[in-house]
C-alpha positions in Angstrom: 105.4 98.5 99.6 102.1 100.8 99.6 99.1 98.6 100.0 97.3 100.8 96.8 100.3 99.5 94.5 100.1 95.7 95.6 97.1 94.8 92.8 99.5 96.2 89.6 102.8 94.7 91.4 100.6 91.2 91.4 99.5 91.7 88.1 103.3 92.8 86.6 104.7 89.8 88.0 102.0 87.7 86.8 102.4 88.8 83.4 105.9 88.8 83.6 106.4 85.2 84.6 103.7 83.4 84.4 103.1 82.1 88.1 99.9 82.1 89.6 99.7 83.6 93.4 98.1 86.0 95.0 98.7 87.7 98.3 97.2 88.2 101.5 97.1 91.8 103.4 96.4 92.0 107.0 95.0 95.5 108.8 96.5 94.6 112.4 94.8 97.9 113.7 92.2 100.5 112.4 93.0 104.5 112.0 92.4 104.3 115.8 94.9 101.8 116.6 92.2 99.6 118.4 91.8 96.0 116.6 89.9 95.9 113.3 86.7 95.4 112.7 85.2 93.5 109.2 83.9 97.2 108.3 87.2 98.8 109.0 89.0 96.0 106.5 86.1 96.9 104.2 86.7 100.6 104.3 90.6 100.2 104.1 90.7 97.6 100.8 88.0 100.1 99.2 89.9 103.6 100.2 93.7 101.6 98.6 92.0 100.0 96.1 92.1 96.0 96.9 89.9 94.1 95.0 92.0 91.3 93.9 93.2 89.1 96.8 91.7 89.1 100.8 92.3 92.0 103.4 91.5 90.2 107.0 91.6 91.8 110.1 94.2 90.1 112.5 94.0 91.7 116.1 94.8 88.7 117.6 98.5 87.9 115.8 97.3 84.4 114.1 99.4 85.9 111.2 102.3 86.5 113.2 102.4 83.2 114.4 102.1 80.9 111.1 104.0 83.1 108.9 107.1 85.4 108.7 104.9 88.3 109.3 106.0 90.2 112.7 103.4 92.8 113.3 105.7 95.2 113.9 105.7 97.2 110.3 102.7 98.4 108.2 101.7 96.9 105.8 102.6 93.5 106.1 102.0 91.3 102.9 103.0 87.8 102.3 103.1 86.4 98.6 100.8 83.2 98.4 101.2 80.3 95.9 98.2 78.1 94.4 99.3 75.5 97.2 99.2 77.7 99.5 102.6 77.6 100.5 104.6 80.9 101.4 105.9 82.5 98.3 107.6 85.3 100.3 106.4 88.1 102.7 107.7 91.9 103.0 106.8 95.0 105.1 106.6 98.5 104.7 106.1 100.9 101.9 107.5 101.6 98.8 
């Protein structure tokens, strides 16, 4: 799934069906492939678009290890209900 598409996939579904969520990106690495920094997570939601739901920068793997997220494909996004339970995650681009 491109990361630039993620706000009008959330928003089809939404209208489609009703549900409220939202989803979470995580930048694992910047352009340089050194960990991110909170300007390179501005810079990257601004340059795809994101405006809608968080980008965080997650060097460290916390993602990883409380979700179904690997780090091991970009993007990685996981679908997030109002709970804040695990709707679904998925990986790569559309």
């Amino acid at each position: 799934m491109e990361a630039g598409s993620l706000q009008q996939e959330m928003q089809n579904f939404k209208a489609e069906t009703n549900l409220p969520f939202t989803f979470v990106f995580a930048l694992y690495e910047n352009g340089s492939h050194k960990p991110p920094t909170q300007q390179d997570v501005q810079i990257y939601a601004q340059q795809v678009g994101i405006t809608e739901f968080p980008v965080l920068a997650d060097s460290a793997g916390a993602f990883a290890n409380a979700t179904p997220m690997t780090q091991n494909a970009h993007p990685e996004v996981c679908a997030i209900a109002p709970d804040m339970t695990i709707i679904s995650c998925g990986a790569g681009h559309k």
